[in-house]
MDTraj code that builds the backbone (N, CA, C; nanometers):
import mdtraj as md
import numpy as np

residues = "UNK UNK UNK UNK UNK UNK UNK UNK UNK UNK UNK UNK UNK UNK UNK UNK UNK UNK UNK UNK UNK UNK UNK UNK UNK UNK UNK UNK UNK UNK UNK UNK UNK UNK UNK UNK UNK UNK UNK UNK UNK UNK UNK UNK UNK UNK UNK UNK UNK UNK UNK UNK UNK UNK UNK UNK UNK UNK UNK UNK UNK UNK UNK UNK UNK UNK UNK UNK UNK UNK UNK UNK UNK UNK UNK UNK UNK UNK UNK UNK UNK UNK UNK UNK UNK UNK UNK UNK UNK UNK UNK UNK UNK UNK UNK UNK UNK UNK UNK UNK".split()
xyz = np.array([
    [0.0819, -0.1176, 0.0000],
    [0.0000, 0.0000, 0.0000],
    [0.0867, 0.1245, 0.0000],
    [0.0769, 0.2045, 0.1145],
    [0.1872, 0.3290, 0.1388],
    [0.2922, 0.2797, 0.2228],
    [0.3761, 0.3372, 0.2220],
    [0.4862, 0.3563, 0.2936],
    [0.4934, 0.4744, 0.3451],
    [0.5113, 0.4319, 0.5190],
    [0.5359, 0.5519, 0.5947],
    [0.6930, 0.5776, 0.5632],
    [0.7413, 0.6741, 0.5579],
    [0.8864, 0.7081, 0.5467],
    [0.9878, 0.7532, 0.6828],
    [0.9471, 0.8182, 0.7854],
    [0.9755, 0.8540, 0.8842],
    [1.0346, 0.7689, 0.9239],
    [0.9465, 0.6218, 0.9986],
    [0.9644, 0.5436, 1.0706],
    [1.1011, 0.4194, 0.9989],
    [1.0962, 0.4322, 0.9209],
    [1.2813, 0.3507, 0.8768],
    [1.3836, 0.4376, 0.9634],
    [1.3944, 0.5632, 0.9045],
    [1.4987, 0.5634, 1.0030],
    [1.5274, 0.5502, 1.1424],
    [1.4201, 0.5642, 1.1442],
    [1.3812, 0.5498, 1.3458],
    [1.4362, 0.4029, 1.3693],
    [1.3537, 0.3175, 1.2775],
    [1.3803, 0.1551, 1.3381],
    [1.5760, 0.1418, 1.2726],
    [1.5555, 0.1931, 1.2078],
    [1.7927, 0.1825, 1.1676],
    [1.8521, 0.2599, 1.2744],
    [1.7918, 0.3183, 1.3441],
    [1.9137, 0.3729, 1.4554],
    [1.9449, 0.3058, 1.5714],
    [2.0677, 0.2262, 1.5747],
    [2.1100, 0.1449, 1.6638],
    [2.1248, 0.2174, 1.8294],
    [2.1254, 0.0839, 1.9007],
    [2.0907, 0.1472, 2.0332],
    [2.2525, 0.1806, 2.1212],
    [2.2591, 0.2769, 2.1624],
    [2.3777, 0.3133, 2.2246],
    [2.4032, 0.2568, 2.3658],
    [2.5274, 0.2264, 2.4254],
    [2.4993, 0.1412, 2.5434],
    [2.5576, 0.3041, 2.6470],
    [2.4704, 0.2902, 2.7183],
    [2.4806, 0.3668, 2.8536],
    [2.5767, 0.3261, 2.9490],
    [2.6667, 0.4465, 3.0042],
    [2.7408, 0.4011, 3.1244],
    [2.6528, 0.4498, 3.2179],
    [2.6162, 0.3896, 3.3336],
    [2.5529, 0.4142, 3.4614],
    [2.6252, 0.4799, 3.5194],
    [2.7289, 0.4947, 3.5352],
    [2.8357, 0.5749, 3.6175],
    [2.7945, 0.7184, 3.6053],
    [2.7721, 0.7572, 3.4736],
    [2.6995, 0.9143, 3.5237],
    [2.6162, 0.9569, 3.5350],
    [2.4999, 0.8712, 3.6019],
    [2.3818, 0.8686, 3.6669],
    [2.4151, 0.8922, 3.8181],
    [2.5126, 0.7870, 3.8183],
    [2.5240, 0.8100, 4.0081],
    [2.5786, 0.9002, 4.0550],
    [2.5340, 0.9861, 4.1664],
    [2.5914, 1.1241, 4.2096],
    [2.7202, 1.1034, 4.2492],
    [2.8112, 1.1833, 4.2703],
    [2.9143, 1.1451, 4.2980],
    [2.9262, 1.1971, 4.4301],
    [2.9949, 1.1532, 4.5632],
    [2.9827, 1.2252, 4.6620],
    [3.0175, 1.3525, 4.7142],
    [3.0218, 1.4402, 4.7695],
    [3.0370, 1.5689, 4.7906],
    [3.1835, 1.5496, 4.8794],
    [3.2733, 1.6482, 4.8346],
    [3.4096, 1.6378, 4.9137],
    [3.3627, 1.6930, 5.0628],
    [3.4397, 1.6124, 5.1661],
    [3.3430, 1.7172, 5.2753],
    [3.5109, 1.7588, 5.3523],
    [3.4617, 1.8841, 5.3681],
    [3.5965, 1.9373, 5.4400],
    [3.6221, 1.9778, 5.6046],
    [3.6570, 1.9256, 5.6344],
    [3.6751, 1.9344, 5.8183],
    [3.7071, 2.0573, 5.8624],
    [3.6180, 2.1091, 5.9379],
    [3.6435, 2.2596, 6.0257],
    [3.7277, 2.2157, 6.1001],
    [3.7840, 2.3383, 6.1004],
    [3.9308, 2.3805, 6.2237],
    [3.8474, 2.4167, 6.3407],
    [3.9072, 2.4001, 6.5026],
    [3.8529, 2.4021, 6.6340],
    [3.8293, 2.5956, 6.6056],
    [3.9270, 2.6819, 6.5972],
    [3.8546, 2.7829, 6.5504],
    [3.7323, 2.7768, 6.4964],
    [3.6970, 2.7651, 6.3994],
    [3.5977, 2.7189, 6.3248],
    [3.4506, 2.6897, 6.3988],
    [3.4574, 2.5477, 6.4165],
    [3.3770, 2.5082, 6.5214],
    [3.3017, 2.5841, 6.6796],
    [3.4566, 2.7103, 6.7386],
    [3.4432, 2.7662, 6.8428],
    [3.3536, 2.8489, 6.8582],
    [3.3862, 2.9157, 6.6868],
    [3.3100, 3.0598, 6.6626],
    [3.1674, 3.0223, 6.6606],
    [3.1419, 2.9042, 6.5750],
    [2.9861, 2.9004, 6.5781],
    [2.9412, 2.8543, 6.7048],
    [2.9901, 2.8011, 6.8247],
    [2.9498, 2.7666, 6.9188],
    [2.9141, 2.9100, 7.0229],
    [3.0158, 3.0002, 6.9880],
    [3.0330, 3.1515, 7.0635],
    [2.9149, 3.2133, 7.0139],
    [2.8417, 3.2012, 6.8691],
    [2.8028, 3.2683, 6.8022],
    [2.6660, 3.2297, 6.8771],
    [2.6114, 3.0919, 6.8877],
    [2.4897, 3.0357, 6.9259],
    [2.4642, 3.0757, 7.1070],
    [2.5738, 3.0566, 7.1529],
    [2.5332, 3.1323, 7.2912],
    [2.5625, 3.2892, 7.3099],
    [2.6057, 3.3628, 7.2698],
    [2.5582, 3.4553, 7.2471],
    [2.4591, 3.5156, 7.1784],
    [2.3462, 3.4730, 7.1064],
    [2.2397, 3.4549, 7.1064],
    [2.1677, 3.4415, 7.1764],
    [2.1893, 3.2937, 7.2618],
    [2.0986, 3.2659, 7.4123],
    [2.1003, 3.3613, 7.4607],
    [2.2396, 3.4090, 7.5016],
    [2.2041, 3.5197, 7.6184],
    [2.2179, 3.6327, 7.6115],
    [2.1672, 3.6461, 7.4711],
    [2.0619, 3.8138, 7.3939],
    [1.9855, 3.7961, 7.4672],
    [1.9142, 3.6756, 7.4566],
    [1.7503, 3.6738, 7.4478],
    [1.7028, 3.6364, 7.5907],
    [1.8017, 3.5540, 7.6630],
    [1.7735, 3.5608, 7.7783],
    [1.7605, 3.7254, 7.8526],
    [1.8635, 3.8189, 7.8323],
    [1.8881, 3.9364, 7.8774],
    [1.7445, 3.9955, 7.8128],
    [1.7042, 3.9557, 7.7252],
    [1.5735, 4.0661, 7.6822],
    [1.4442, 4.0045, 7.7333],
    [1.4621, 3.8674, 7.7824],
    [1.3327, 3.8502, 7.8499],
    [1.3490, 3.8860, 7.9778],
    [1.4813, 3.9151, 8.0256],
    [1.4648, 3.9578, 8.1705],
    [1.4561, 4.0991, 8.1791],
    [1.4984, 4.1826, 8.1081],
    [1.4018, 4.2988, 8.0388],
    [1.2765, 4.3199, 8.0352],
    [1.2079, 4.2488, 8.0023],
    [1.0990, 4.2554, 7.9299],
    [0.9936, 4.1952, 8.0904],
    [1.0491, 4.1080, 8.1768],
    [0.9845, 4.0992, 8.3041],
    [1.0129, 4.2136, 8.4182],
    [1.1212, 4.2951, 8.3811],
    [1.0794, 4.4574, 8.4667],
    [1.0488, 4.5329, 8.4356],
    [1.0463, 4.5331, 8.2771],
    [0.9612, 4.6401, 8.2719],
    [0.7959, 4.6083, 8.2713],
    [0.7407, 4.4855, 8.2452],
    [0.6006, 4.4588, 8.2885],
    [0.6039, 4.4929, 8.4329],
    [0.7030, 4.4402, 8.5400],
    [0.6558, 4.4847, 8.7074],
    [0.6757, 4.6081, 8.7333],
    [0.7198, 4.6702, 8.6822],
    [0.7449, 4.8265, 8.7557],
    [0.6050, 4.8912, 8.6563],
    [0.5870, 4.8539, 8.5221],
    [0.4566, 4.9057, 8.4848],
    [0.3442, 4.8691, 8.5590],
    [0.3036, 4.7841, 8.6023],
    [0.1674, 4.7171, 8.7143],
    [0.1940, 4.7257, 8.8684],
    [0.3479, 4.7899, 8.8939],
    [0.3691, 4.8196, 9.0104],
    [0.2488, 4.8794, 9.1391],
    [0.2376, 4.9973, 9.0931],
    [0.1321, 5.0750, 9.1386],
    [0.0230, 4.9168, 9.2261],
    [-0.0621, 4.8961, 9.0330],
    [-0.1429, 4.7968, 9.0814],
    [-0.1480, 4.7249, 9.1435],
    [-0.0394, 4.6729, 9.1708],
    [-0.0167, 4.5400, 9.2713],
    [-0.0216, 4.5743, 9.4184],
    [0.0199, 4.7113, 9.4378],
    [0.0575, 4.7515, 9.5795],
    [-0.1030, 4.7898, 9.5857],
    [-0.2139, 4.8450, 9.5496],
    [-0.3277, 4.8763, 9.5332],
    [-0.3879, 4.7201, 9.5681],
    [-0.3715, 4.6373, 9.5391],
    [-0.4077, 4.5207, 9.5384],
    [-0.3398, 4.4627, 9.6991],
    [-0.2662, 4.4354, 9.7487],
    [-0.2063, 4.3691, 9.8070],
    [-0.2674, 4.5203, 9.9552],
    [-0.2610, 4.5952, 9.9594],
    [-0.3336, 4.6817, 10.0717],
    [-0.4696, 4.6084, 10.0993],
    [-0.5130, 4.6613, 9.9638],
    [-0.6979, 4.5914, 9.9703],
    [-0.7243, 4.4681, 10.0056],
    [-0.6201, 4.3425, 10.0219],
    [-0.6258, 4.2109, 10.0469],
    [-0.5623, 4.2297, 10.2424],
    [-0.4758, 4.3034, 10.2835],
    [-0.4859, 4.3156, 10.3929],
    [-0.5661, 4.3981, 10.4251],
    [-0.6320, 4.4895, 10.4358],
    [-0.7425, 4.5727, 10.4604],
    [-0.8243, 4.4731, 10.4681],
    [-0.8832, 4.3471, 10.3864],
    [-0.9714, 4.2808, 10.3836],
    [-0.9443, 4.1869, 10.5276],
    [-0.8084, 4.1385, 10.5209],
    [-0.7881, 4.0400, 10.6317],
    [-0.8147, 4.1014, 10.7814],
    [-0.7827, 4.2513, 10.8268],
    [-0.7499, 4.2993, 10.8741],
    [-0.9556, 4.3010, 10.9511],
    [-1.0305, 4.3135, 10.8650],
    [-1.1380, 4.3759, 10.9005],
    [-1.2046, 4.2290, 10.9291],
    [-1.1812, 4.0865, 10.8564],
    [-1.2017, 3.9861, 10.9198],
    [-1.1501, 3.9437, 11.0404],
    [-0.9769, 3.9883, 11.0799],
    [-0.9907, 3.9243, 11.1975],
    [-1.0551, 4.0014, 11.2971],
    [-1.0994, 4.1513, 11.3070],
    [-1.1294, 4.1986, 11.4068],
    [-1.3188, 4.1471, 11.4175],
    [-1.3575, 4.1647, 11.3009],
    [-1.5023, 4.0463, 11.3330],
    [-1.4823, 3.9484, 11.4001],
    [-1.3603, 3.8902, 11.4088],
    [-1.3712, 3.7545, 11.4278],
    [-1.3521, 3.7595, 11.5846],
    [-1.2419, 3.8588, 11.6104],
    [-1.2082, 3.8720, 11.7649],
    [-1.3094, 3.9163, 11.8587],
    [-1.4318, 4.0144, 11.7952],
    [-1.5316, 4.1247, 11.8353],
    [-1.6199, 3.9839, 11.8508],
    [-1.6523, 3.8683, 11.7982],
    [-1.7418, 3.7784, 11.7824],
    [-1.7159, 3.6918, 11.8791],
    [-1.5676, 3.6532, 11.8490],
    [-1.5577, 3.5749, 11.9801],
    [-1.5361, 3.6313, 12.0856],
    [-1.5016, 3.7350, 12.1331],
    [-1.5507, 3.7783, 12.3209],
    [-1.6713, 3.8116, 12.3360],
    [-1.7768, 3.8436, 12.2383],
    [-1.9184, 3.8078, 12.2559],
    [-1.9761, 3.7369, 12.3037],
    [-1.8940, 3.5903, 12.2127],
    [-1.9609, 3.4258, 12.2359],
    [-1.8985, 3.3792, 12.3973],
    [-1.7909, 3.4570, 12.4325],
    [-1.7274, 3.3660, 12.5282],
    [-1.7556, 3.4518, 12.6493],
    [-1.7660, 3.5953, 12.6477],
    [-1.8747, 3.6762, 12.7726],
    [-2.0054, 3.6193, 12.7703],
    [-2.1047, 3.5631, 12.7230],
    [-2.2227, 3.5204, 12.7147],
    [-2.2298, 3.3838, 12.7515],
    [-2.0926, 3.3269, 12.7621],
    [-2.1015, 3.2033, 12.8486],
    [-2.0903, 3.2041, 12.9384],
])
top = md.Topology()
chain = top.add_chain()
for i, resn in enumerate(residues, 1):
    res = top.add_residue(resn, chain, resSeq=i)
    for name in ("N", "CA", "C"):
        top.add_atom(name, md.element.get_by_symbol(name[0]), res)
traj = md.Trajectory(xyz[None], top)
């Protein structure tokens, strides 16, 4: 009938053999830090820590000296409170114990 033409040359082209070898990654040279080296990033990471430590301890005086006030407002009103219970309590009991 027809002849496709394309496909001859396709089927005549012999198959090439592959090396696998440059498929596989090859490993990465790895190069050993010097104790310098190593020191600095260790210096580098705690000094960091204790940025951040220093700024949270920052950061907890200046919240107490801001609510200062409040707290002392608070801590009166809680003895004021105690203060007015125990004397009920003392006024109550020489009541109960004169009446016996």
């Amino acid at each position: 009938m027809f002849k496709i033409s394309f496909f001859t040359p396709i089927l005549m082209i012999q198959p090439s053999l592959t090396n696998f070898d440059d498929f596989i990654e090859k490993p990465k040279p790895i190069i050993p830090k010097s104790k310098y080296e190593i020191q600095s990033d260790i210096n580098m990471y705690l000094n960091i820590i204790v940025l951040l430590i220093i700024i949270i301890g920052l950061f907890y005086l200046y919240q107490r000296f801001k609510y200062k006030s409040q707290h002392e407002e608070e801590t009166k009103e809680k003895i004021k409170q105690f203060d007015e219970y125990l004397n009920e309590y003392y006024i109550n009991d020489m009541l109960n114990t004169s009446k016996k």
